[in-house]
C-alpha positions as CSV (number, residue, x, y, z in Angstrom):
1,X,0.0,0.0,0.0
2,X,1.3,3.4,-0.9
3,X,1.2,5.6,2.1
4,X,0.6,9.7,1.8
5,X,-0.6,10.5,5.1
6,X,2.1,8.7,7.3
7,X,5.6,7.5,6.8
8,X,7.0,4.3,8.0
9,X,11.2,3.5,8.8
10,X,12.5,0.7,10.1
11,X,16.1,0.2,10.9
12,X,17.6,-1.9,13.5
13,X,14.6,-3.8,15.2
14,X,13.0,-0.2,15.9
15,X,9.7,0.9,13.3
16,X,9.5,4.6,13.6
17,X,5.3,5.6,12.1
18,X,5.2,9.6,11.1
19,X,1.7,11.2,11.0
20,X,2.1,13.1,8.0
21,X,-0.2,16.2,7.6
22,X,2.1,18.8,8.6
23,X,0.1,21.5,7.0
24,X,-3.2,20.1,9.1
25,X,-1.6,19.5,12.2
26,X,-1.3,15.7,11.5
27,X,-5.1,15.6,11.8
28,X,-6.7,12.4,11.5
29,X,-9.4,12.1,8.8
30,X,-10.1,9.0,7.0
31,X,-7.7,8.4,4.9
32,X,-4.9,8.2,7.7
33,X,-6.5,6.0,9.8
34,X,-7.1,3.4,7.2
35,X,-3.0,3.8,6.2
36,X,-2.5,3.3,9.8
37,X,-4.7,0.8,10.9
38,X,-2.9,-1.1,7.1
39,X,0.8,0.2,8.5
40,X,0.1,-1.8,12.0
41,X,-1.0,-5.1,10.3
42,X,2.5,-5.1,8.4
43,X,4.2,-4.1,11.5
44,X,2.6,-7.0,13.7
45,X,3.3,-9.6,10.9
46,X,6.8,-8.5,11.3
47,X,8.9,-11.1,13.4
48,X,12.1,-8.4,13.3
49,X,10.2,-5.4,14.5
50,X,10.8,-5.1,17.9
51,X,9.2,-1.6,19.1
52,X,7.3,0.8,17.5
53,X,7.8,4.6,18.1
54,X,4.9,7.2,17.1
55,X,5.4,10.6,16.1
56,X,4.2,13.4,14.4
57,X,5.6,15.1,11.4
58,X,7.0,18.7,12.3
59,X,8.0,20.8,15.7
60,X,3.8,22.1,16.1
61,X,2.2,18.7,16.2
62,X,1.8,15.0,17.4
63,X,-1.9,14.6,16.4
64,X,-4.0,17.8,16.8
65,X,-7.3,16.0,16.9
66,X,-9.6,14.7,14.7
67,X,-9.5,16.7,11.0
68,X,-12.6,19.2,11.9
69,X,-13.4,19.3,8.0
70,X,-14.1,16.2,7.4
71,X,-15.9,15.8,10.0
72,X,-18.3,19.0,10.0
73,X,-19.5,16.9,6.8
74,X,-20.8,14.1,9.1
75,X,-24.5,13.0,9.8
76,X,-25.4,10.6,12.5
77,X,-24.7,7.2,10.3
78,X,-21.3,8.5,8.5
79,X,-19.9,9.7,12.1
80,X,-20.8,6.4,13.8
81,X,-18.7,5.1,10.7
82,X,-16.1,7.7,11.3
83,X,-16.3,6.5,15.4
84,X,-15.8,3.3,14.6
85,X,-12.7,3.4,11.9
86,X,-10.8,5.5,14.6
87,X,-11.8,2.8,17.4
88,X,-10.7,-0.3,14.8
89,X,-6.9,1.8,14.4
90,X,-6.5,2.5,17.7
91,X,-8.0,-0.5,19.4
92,X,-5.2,-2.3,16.9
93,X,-2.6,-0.2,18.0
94,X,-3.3,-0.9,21.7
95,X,-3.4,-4.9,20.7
96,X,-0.1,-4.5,19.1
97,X,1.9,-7.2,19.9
98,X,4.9,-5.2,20.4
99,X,6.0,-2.5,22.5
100,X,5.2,1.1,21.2
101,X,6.6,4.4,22.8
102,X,4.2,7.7,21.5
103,X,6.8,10.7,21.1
104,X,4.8,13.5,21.4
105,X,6.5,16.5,20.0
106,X,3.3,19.1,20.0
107,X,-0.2,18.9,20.5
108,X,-1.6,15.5,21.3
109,X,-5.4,16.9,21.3
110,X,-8.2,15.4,20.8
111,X,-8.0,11.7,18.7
112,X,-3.7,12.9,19.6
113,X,-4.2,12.1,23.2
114,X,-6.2,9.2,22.1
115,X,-3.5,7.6,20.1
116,X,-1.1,8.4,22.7
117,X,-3.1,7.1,25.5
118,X,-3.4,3.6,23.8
119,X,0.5,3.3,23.2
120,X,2.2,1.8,26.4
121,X,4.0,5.0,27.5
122,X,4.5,8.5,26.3
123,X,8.0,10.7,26.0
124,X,6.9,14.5,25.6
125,X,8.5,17.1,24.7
126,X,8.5,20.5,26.9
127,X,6.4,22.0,23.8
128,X,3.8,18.8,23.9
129,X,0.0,19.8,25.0
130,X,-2.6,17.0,26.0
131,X,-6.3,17.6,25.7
132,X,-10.1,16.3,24.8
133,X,-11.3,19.5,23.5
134,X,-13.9,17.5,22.0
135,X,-16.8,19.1,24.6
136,X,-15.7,22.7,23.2
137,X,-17.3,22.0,19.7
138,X,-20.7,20.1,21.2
139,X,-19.2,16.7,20.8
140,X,-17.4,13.8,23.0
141,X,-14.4,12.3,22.7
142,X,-14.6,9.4,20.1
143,X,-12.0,7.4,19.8
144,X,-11.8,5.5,23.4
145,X,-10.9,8.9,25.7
146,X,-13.9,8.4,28.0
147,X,-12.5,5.1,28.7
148,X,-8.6,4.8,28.1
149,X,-7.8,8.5,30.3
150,X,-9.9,7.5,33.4
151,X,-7.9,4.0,33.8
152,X,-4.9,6.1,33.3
153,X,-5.3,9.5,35.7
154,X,-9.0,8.6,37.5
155,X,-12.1,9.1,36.9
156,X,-12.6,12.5,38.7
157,X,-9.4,14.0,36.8
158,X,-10.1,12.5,33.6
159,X,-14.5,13.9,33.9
160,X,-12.6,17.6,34.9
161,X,-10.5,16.9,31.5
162,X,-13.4,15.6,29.4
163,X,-16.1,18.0,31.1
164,X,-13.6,21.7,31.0
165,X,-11.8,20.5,27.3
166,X,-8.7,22.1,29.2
167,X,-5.1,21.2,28.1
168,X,-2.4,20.3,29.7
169,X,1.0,21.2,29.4
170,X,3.6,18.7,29.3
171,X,4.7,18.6,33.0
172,X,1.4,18.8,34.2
173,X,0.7,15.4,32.2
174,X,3.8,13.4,33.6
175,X,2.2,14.8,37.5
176,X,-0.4,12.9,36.6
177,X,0.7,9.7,35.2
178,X,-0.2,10.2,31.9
179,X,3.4,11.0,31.0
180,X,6.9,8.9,31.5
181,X,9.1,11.8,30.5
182,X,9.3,15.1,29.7
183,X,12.9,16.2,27.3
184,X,13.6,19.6,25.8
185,X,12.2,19.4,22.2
186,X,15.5,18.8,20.2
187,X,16.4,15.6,22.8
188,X,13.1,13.9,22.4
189,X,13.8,11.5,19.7
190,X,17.4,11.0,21.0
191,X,15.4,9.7,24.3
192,X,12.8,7.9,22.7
193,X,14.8,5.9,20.2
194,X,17.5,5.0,23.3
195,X,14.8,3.5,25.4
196,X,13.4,1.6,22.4
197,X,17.2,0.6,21.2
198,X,17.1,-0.6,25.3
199,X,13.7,-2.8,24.5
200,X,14.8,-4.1,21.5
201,X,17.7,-5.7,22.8
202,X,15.5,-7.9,25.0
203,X,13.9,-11.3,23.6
204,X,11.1,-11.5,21.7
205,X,8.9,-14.3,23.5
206,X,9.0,-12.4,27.1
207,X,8.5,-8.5,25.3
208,X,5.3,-9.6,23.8
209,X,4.3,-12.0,27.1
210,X,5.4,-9.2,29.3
211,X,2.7,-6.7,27.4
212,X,0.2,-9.2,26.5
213,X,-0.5,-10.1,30.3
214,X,-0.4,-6.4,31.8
215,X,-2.8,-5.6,29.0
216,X,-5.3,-8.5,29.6
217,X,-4.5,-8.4,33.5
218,X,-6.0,-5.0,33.9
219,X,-9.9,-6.2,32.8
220,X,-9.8,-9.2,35.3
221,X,-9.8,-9.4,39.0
222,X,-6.4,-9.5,40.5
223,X,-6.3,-13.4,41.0
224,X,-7.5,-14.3,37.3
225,X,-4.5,-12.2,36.3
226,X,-1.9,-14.3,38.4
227,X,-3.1,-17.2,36.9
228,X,-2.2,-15.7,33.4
229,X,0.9,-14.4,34.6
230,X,2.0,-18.1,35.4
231,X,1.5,-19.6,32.5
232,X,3.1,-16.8,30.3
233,X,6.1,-17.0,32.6
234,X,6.2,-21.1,31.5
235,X,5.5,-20.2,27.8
236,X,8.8,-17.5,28.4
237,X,10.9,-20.7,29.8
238,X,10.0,-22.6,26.7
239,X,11.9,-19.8,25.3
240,X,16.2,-20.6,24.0
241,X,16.5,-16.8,25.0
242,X,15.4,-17.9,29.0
243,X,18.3,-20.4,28.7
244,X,20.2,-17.7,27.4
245,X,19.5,-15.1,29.9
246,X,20.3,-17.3,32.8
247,X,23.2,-18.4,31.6
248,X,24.4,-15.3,30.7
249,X,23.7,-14.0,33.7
250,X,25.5,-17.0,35.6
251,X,28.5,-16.5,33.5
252,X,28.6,-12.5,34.3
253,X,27.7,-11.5,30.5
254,X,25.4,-9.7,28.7
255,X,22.7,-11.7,27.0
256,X,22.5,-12.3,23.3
257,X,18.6,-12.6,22.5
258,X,18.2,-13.9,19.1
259,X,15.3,-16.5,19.5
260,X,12.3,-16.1,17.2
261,X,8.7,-16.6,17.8
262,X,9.3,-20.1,16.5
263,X,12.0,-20.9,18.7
């Protein structure tokens, strides 16, 4: 598929996805979320793609929201439509089998903090703003903030977010949780792309185990969860890399993880 609305790199184990509407604040209409939602499948089918990092195209933007254009077009039936291709991208993004760090370089508003909030942690730059402005133009957030922000920051912060549309700078974000970091602008891909250089250089088996079971853990009750955690601990062991690992660490090395999904 030839992509105009994102770019995709890979080098190294790492997948680096650029929304790609500079001029439109990397909005998300249509068109990019079906690119993405294609860009993902390839990525997942990957077996030498490691960790995925997010970004947006430019110093302004991450994903300013959803593009208002298009959707000022909408009736009820297209927007449900609309609704549900951004939940189908994003829900798949969240499923990912692999790790993915969200760099957020600018605004994340809207279907930004959306995206962000269903990667498994964020970087931000100093110039990044978080939002769901979405209540400001007589409309909710539609792409899973209702649900992904309260499990995040709380219910009570995440209804003050939702109900005011107010943003939130950068450091206010990481006070809340919803952040990891915070870098100066020109440092934030540097700090991304060492962290996921960090990740990559662990096995493949116990990366995806390690995310599939806090994922799945966190919509069962606490002793369900253990139960899951022990049997993808056995599936790691089944692993050459946990034979590596322990060896290497036995033998005061660093470990070589080159085991693939197959063995």
């Amino acid at each position: 598929m030839q992509y105009e609305n994102i770019v995709y790199e890979y080098a190294d184990g790492i997948a680096t996805l650029t929304f790609n509407r500079p001029k439109a604040l990397n909005a998300l209409n249509a068109a990019l979320l079906q690119e993405f939602a294609h860009c993902l499948d390839v990525i997942d089918k990957d077996e030498n793609v490691r960790v995925l990092i997010l970004t947006g195209s430019g110093d302004k933007a991450f994903v300013a929201g959803a593009d208002i254009s298009e959707l000022a077009t909408l009736g009820p039936l297209d927007a449900r439509f609309f609704c549900q291709l951004g939940h189908d991208a994003i829900g798949k993004l969240q499923n990912l089998s692999i790790p993915v760090i969200a760099a957020v370089n600018g605004f994340a508003l809207g279907g930004g903090s959306e995206m962000a909030l269903a990667c498994d942690f964020i970087y931000a730059s100093e110039a990044a703003k978080f939002g769901l402005p979405e209540i400001t133009l007589g409309i909710i957030p539609g792409f899973g903030g209702t649900q992904r922000l309260p499990r995040l920051v709380g219910k009570n912060m995440a209804k003050e977010m939702i109900f005011t549309g107010k943003m939130l700078s950068a450091e206010e974000a990481l006070a809340l949780g919803m952040v990891n970091r915070v870098v100066k602008p020109e440092e934030l891909m540097d700090a991304v792309r060492k962290t996921a250089k960090g990740i990559a250089a662990k096995g493949r088996v116990s990366l995806r185990a390690a995310k599939a079971v806090v994922n799945a853990g966190m919509d069962v009750d606490l002793s369900t969860a253990c139960r899951m955690e022990i049997d993808a601990f056995a599936l790691c062991m089944a692993s050459p890399d946990a034979k590596e690992g322990t060896t290497a660490f036995l033998e005061k090395r660093k470990p070589n993880f080159t085991a693939g999904l197959k063995g």
